[in-house]
N, C-alpha and C positions, 0 to 999 in steps of 0.2 A: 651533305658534302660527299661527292663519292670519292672513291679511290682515285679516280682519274683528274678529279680537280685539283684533289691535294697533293695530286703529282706534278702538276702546272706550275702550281703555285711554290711549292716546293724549290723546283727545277730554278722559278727566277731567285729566288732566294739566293742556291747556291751559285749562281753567274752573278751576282750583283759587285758592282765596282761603283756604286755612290759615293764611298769611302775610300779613297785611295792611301789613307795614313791609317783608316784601321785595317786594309788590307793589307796594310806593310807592317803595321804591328803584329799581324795575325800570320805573316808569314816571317817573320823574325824568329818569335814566340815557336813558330812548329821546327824551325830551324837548329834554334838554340837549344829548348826542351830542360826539362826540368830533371837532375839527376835521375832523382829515382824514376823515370820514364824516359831513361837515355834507349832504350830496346823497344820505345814505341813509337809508332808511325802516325805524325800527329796531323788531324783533318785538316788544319789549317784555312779552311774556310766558313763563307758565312751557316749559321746553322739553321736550318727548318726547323716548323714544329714537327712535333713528336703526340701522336697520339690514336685515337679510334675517328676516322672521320664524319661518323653518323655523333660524336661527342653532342652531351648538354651541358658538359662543364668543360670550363677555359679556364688555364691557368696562365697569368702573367706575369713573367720574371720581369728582371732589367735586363742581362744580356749575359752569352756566353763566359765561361770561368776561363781565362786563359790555358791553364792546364787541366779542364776539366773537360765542359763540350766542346773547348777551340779543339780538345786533343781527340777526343772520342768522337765527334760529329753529331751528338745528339742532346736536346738538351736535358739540362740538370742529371746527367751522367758522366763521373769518373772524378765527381770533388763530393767533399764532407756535406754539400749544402745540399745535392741529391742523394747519400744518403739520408739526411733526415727527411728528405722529400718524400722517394717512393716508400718507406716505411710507412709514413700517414698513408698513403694513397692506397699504398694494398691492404692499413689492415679496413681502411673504409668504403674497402672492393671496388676502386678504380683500377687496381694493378696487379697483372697478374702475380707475379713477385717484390720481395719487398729489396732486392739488391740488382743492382744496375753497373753494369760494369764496361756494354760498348753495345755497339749500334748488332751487332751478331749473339747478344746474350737471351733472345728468346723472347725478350721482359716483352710485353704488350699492356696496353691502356683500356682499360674498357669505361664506356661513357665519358673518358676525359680525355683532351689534347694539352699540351705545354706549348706557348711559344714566349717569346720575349719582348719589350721594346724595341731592342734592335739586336741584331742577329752576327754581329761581331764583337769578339771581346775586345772592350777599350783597355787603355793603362788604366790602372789602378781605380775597375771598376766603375769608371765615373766618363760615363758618356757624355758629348757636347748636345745642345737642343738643334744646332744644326743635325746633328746624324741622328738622332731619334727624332725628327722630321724626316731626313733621308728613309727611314726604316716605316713611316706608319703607312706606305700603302702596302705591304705585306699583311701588315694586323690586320686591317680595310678587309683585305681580299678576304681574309681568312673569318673572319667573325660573318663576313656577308656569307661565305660559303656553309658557314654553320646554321643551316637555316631552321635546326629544333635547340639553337644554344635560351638555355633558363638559366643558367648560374656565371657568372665569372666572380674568381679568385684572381684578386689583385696582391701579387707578391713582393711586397715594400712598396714603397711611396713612390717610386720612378715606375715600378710596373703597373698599380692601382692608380695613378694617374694618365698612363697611355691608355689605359681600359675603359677610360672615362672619355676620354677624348675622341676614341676609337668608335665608343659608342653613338655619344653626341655627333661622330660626324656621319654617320650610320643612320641618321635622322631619329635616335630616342632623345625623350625627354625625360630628364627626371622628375621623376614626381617626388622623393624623396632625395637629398643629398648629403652626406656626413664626411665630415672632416677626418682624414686618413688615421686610421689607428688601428690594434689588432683587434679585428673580431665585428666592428665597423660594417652597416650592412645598407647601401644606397638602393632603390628601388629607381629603373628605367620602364619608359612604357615605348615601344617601338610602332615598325607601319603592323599594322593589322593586329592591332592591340596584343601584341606581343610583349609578353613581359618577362624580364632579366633583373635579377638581383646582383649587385654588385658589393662582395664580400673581401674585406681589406684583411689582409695580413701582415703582421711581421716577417722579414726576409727569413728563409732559413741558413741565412749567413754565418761564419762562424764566429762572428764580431755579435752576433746576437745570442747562438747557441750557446758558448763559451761565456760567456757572460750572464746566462740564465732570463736573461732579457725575454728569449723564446723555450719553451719546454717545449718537450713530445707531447705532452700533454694540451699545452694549449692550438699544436699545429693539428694535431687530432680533432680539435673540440672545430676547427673551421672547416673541414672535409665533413664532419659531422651533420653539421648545419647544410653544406651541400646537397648533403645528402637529404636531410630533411626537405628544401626547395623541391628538390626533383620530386621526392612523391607527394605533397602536397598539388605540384603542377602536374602531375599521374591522376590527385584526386579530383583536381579539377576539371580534368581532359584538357591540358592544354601539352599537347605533347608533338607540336610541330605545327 
């Protein structure tokens, strides 16, 4: 995927009006603003991914945080759920740092991109299947552009199921498939005997963190494993 694609792709991202009630929630939300970010200028639009575009690993949310990447433009930047994010990621050297604070904080991705289901924050989190239809020829574009992707991280069960989808309409097959859980590890075979591992996680939500449902420890232990895929498919020569 070069720079230039992922600026294409990007670009319709941010013009997209599929949604005209999350786009009015989404600019309500940048209107209204959450006190303590009353002095910030919130994106209020739909968000891209985020990442290195030569990436082997895809990370898939559910969608924007209303005050989080609706505010900052970028995803899992400026809520508690991308803190617990890039800390996995940087200490398992996806990321150059482990604190993410806005689209101008330096952070860069290496080997890994973030995007989502769909790329506007719903109410209360919970998107309709109309608009995460509306949103999957974005993922399309983006996984077809990723043309050395071996790993995808599916993050909760809305984003590990568009991953799935994304894939199979991508023409793989599974050869292996596991019912959604954390740490959950489905095997795809794609055209040109390509092969992608698809790795489930728990959201890093704070309905999960807060509740110990997810550790750091076990968000660690699935970057981990990423990591492992890739140099296995290093030892194999399958590296594009």
């Amino acid at each position: 995927m070069s720079a230039a694609e992922f600026g294409r792709i990007d670009r319709r991202v941010v013009a997209c009006r599929r949604c005209p009630e999350l786009r009015a929630y989404c600019a309500q939300i940048a209107l209204e603003k959450r006190r303590s970010y009353r002095d910030s200028t919130y994106w209020g639009k739909p968000v891209p991914a985020f990442g290195d575009p030569q990436a082997r690993v895809a990370l898939v949310g559910l969608a924007p945080g209303a005050h989080g990447s609706n505010r900052t433009g970028r995803m899992f930047t400026g809520d508690a759920s991308g803190e617990w994010l890039f800390r996995a990621l940087y200490r398992a050297g996806f990321a150059s740092g482990p604190d993410a604070s806005g689209r101008d904080d330096g952070l860069t991705l290496r080997d890994a991109i973030i995007t989502a289901a769909i790329r506007c924050a719903p109410p209360k989190n919970k998107p309709t299947p109309r608009q995460i239809a509306s949103c999957e020829p974005f993922l399309d574009a983006e996984f077809a552009a990723l043309r050395r992707l071996r790993v995808v991280v599916g993050l909760g069960a809305i984003g590990t199921r568009a991953a799935t989808d994304a894939l199979r309409r991508a023409a793989y097959t599974f050869e292996r498939i596991v019912p959604f859980g954390h740490g959950a590890e489905s095997v795809a075979l794609g055209p040109r005997e390509r092969r992608v591992i698809l790795v489930s996680s728990y959201h890093p939500s704070r309905q999960n963190t807060n509740t110990g449902k997810l550790t750091q420890g076990m968000l660690d232990a699935i970057f981990a494993r990423a990591r492992a895929h890739l140099e296995d498919a290093d030892a194999h020569g399958q590296d594009g």
